[in-house]
C-alpha positions as CSV (number, residue, x, y, z in Angstrom):
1,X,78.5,109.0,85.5
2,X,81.6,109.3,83.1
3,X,83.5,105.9,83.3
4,X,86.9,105.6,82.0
5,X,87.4,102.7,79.5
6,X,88.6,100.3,81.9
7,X,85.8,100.0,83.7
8,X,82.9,100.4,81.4
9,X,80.2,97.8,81.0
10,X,80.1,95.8,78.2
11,X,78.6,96.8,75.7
12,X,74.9,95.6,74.5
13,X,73.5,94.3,77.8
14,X,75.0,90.4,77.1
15,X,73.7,89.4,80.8
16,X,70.5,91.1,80.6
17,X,68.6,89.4,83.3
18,X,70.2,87.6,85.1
19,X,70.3,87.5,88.9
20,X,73.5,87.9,91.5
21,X,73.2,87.9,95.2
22,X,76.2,89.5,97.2
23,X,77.3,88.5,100.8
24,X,78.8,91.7,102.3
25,X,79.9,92.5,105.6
26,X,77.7,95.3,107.5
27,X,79.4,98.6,106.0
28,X,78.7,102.6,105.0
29,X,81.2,101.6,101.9
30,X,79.2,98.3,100.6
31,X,75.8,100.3,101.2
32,X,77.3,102.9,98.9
33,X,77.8,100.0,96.9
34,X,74.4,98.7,97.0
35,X,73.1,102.3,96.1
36,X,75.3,102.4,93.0
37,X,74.4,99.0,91.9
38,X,70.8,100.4,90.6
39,X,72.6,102.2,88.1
40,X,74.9,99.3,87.2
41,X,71.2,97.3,86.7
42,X,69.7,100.1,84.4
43,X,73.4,99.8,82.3
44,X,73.5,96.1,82.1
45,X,70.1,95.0,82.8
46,X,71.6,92.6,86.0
47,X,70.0,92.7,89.1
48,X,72.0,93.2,92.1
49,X,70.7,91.7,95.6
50,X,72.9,92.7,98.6
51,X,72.8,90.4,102.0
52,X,74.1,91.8,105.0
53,X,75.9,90.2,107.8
54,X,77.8,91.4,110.6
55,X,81.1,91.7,110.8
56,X,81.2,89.6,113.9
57,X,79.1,86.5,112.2
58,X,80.8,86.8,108.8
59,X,83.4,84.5,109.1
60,X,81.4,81.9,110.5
61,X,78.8,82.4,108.0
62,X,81.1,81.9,104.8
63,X,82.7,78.9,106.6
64,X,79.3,77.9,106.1
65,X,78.6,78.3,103.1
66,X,82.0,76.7,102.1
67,X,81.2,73.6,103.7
68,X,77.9,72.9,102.7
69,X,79.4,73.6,99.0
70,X,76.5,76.3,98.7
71,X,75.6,78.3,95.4
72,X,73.3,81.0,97.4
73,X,75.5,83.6,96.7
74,X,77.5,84.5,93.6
75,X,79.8,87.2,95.1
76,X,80.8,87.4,98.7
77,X,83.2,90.1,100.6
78,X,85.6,88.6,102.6
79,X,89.2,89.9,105.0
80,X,92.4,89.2,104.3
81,X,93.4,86.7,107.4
82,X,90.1,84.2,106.3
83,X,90.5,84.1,102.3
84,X,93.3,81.3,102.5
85,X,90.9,78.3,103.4
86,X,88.5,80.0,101.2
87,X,90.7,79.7,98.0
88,X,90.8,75.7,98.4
89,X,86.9,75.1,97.6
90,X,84.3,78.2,97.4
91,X,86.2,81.3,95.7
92,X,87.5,81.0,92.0
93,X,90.4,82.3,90.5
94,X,89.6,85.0,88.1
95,X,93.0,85.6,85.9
96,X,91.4,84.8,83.1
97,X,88.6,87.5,83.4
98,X,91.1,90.1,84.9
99,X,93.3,89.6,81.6
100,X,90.0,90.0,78.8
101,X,88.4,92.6,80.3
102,X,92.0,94.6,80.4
103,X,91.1,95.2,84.3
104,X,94.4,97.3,85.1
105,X,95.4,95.4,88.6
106,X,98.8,97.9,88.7
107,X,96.4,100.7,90.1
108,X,96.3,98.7,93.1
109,X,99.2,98.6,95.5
110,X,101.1,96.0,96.0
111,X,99.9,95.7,100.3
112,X,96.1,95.1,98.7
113,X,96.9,93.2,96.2
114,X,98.7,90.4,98.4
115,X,95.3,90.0,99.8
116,X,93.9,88.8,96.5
117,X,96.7,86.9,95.2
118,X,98.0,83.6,96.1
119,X,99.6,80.5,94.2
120,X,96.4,79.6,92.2
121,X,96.0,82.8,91.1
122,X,94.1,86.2,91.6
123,X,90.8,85.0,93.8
124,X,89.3,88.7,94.0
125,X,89.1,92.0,93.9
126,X,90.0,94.4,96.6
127,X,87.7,96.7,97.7
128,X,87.8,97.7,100.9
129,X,91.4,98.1,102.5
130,X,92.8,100.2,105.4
131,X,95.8,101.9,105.8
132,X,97.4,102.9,109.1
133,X,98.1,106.4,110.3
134,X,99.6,108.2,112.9
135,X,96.9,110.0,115.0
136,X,98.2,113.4,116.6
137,X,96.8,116.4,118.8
138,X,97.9,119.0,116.6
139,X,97.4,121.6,119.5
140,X,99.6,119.9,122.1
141,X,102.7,119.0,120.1
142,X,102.1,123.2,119.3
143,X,102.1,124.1,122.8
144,X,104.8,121.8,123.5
145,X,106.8,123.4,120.9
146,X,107.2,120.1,119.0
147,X,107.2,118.2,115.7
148,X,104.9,114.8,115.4
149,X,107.5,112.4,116.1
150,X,109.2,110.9,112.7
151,X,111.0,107.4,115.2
152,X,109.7,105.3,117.3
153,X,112.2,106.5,119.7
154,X,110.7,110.3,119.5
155,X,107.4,108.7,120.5
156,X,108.5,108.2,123.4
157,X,110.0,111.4,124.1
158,X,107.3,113.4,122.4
159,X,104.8,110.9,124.7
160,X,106.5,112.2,127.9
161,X,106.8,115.6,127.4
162,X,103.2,116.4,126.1
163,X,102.0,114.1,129.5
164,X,104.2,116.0,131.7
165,X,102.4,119.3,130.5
166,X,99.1,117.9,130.5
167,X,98.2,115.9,133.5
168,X,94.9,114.3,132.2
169,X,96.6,113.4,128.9
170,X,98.0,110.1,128.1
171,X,101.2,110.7,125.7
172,X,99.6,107.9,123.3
173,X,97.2,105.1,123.2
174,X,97.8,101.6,121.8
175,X,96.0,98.8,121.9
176,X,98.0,95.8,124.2
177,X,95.3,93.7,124.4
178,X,95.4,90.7,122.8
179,X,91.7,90.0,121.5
180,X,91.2,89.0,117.8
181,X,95.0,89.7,118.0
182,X,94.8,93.6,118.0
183,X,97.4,94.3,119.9
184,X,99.8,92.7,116.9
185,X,98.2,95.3,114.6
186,X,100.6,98.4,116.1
187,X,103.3,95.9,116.5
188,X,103.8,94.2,113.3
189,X,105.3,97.9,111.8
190,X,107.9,97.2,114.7
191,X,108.7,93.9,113.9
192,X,109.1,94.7,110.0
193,X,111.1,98.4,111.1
194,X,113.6,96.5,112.7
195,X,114.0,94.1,110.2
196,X,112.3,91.1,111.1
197,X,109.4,89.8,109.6
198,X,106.6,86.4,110.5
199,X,108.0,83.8,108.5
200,X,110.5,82.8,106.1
201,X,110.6,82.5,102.4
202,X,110.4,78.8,103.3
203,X,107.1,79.3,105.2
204,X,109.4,78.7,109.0
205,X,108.0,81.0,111.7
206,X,111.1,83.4,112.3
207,X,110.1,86.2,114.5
208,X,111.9,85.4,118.1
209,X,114.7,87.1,116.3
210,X,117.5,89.8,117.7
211,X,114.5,92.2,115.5
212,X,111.7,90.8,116.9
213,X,113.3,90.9,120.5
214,X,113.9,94.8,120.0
215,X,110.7,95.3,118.2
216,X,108.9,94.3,120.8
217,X,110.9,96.0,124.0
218,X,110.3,99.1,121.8
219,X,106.6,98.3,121.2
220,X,106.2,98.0,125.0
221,X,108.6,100.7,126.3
222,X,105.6,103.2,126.3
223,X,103.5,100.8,128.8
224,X,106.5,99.2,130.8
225,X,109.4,101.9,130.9
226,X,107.9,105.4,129.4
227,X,104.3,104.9,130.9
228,X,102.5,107.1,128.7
229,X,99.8,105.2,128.0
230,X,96.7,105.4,129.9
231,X,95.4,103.2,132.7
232,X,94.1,99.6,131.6
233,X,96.2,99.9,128.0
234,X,97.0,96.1,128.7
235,X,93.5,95.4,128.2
236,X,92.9,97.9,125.6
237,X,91.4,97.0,122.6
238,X,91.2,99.4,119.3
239,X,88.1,100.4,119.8
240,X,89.2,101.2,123.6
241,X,92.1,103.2,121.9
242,X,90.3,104.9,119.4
243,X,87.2,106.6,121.9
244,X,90.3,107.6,124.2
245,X,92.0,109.5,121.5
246,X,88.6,111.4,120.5
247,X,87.6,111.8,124.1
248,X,90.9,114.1,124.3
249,X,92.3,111.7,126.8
250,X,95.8,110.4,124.6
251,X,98.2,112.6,122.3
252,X,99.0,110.3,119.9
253,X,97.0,106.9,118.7
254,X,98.4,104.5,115.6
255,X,95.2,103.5,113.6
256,X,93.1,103.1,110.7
257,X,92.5,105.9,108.2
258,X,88.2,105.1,108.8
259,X,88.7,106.7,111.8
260,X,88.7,109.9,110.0
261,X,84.4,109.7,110.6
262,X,85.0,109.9,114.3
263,X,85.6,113.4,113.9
264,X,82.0,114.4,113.0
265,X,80.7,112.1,115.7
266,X,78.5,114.2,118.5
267,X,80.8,111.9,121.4
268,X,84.0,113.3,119.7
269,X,85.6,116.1,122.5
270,X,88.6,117.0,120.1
271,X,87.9,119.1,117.0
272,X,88.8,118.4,113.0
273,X,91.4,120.9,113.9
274,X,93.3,119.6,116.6
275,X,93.8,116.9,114.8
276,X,96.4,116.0,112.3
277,X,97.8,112.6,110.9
278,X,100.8,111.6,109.4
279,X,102.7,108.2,108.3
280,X,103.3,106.2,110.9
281,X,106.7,106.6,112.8
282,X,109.8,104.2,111.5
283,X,113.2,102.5,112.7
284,X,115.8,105.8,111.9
285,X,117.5,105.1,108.7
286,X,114.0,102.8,107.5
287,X,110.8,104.0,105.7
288,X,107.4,104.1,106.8
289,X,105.4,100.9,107.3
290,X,101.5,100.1,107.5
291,X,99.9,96.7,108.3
292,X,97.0,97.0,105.9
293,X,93.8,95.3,106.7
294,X,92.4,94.4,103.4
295,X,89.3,93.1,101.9
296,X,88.0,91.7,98.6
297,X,85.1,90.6,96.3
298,X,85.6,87.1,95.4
299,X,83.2,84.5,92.8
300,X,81.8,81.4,94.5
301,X,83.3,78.8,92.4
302,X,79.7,76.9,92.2
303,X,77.9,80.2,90.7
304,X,75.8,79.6,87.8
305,X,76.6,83.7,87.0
306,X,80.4,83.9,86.5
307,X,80.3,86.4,83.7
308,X,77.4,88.3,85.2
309,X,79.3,88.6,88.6
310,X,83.0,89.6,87.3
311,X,80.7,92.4,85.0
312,X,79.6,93.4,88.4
313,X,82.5,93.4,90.2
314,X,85.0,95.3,87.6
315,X,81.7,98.0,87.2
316,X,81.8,98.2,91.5
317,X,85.7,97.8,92.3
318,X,86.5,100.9,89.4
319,X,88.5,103.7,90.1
320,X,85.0,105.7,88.7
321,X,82.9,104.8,91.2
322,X,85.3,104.2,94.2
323,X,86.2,108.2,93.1
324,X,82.5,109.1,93.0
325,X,82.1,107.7,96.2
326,X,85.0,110.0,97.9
327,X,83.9,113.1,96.7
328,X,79.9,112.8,96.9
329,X,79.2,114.9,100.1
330,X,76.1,112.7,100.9
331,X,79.1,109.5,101.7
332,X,81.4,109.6,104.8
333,X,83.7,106.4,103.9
334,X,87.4,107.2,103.5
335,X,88.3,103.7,102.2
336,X,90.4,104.5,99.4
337,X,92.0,100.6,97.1
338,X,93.2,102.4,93.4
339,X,96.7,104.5,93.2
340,X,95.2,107.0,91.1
341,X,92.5,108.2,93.8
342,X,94.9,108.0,96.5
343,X,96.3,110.7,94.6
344,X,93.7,112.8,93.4
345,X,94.1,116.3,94.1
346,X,90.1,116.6,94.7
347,X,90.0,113.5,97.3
348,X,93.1,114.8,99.2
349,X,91.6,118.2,99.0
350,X,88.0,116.5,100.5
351,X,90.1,114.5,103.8
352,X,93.3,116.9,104.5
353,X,95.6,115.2,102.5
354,X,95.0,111.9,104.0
355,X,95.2,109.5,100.8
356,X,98.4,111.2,99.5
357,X,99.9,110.1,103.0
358,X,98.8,107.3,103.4
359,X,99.8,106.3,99.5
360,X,103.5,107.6,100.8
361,X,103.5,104.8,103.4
362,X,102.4,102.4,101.0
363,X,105.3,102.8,98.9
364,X,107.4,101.9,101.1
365,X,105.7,99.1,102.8
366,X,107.0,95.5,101.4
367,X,106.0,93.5,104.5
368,X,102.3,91.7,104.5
369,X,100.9,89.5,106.8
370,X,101.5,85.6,105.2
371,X,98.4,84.1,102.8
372,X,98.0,80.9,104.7
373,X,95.5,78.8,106.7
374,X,97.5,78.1,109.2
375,X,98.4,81.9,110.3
376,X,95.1,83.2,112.4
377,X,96.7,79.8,114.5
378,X,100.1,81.7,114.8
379,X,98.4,84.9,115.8
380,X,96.5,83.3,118.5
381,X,100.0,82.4,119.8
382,X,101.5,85.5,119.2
383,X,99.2,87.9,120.6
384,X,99.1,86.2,123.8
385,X,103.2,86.4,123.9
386,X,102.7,89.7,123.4
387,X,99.9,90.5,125.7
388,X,102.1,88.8,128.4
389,X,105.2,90.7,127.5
390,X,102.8,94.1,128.2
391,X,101.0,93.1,131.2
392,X,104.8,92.1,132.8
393,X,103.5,88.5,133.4
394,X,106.7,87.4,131.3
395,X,110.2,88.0,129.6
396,X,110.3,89.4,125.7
397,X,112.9,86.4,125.2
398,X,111.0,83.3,126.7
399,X,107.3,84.3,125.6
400,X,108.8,84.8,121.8
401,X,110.9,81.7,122.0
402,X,107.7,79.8,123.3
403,X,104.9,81.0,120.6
404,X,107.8,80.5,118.2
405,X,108.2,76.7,119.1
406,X,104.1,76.8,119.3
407,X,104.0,78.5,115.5
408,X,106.7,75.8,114.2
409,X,104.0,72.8,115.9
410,X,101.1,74.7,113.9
411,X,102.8,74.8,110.7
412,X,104.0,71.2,111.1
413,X,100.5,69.9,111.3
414,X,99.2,71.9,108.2
């Protein structure tokens, strides 16, 4: 394996010996991982010991491991939305290794990088970070003689159209419902298109807005008022959304890039090439936006390895092996965290093009999700307002006024 500079090991096996255990989330990317770290240990003479945990048990598990103030594990993988109460007492800000081992964090775009970085300091690495895409049937917008839709607005009419020719076909699938707040993951790209956004630079919860009204009688105009989305939407999760776009049943479905996989899947009905993807659709006269569900490595602060583990974790997180990865044909994972891969003409040639689009919508995006405790509280809120808003149960106006006044409550008790 030919590393570049950057992400070389250092020279003269300094660590040789020593002992790391890694707390990962169940994952075809972090058992690629796993794989590669054999090699890492024959380079640097550190052994690598990879625990798994599911994803659904993670959180609670490094809760854990926070509280009790454990040193079990000197590297753990954790999302976006938990790392906040994390940063306070178990992960370590790691600026100072970043800046002597010349670790090049400008390769990483700015969406991934919000994950990792926070007033203390950079507290990771990221590693595993999705971008969203818009699904398409390539073969019905063909035989309805149209383009993938570039608005929200030509969703909708693209939606109806394709449904009115196909009477078994939803014209898209989104999931309204509101558990583990999915159904904000579509809607969030509204809210930013429009021009709203979560919170203020002053950390006050600002979305029941004139934007976040429209953003979210256009996020529900395909359920309420278009009604091209398929029976039981409201309850839809993305997993729901995601088998009823590769069952054939919906035209269009905004989702993760890992998707991609579900295409070699024996329950798949639609082939590789009815299938096309493109940047999500956009407000006219805005760019392309993606709510990016991102990932890092992080050091527990009470490891007795530090040095070990960030030699592991600039060796793992390179744009080397994360490359090697994405073009060995014996791995399937998509996930794609350095600019200069999501540009690679070989990687692009591998998935369709998929990293070169999805690096077009992260140039544009500028919107994140905020990097505090208090926000999986505000999402709670939020996706219920929404959920209520889809199901009809209430007004746009009143349920956003309400989890507003409920967010403002959360951030006042800290």
């Amino acid at each position: 394996m030919n590393l570049r500079p950057a992400f070389a090991v250092t020279p003269g096996k300094p660590f040789d010996g020593q002992e790391i255990n890694v707390l990962s989330v169940q994952a075809s990317q972090f058992a690629a991982h796993e794989r590669h770290s054999k090699t890492f240990t024959e380079l640097t003479g550190i052994k690598v010991n990879y625990i798994y945990v599911p994803f659904v048990a993670l959180r609670e598990r490094l809760t854990a491991e926070m509280v009790g103030g454990s040193a079990d594990f000197d590297i753990v993988t954790a999302m976006d939305v938990w790392i906040p109460p994390l940063t306070d007492s178990y992960l370590q800000p790691i600026d100072d290794l970043v800046s002597a081992r010349g670790i090049d964090m400008a390769d990483y775009p700015e969406p991934f990088m919000n994950a990792a970085r926070f007033p203390g300091g950079i507290y990771g690495l990221p590693v595993r970070c999705h971008v969203q895409l818009l699904w398409y049937r390539k073969d019905l917008f063909e035989k309805a003689g149209l383009q993938p839709p570039e608005t929200w607005e030509e969703v909708g009419t693209s939606g109806k159209a394709i449904q009115d020719q196909n009477s078994d076909v939803a014209g898209i699938t989104i999931p309204y419902g509101q558990k583990d707040g999915q159904n904000l993951m579509v809607w969030y790209n509204f809210l930013w298109g429009a021009g709203g956004d979560l919170l203020d630079k002053d950390l006050k919860p600002v979305f029941a807005s004139e934007a976040g009204y429209r953003a979210t009688d256009d996020f529900t105009s395909y359920i309420l008022k278009d009604r091209i989305v398929p029976a039981g939407a409201a309850s839809f999760n993305e997993a729901d959304s995601t088998t009823n776009f590769f069952q054939g049943k919906a035209a269009m479905l905004p989702v993760w890039w890992h998707v991609y996989n579900r295409l070699a899947l024996p329950d798949t009905q639609v082939k590789r090439e009815q299938v096309g993807f493109k940047v999500l659709p956009h407000y006219e006269g805005k760019g392309a936006t993606t709510y990016t569900n991102a990932w890092i490595y992080g050091i527990n602060k009470a490891t007795k390895n530090r040095d070990a583990a960030m030699e592991f974790m600039q060796y793992i997180c390179g744009a080397d092996v994360e490359r090697e990865i994405l073009l060995n044909p014996n791995e399937h994972d998509v996930v794609c965290v350095h600019w200069q891969n999501l540009r690679d003409p070989e990687v692009n040639a591998r998935f369709d093009g998929m990293h070169a689009i999805a690096a077009k919508a992260l140039e544009t995006t500028t919107n994140s999700i905020p990097n505090i405790p208090q926000f999986l509280g505000i999402v709670d809120v939020l996706s219920a307002a929404v959920s209520e808003v889809a199901t009809g149960a209430k007004e746009i106006k009143p349920a956003l006024d309400e989890a507003q006044q409920q967010a403002e409550r959360i951030m006042r008790r800290g």
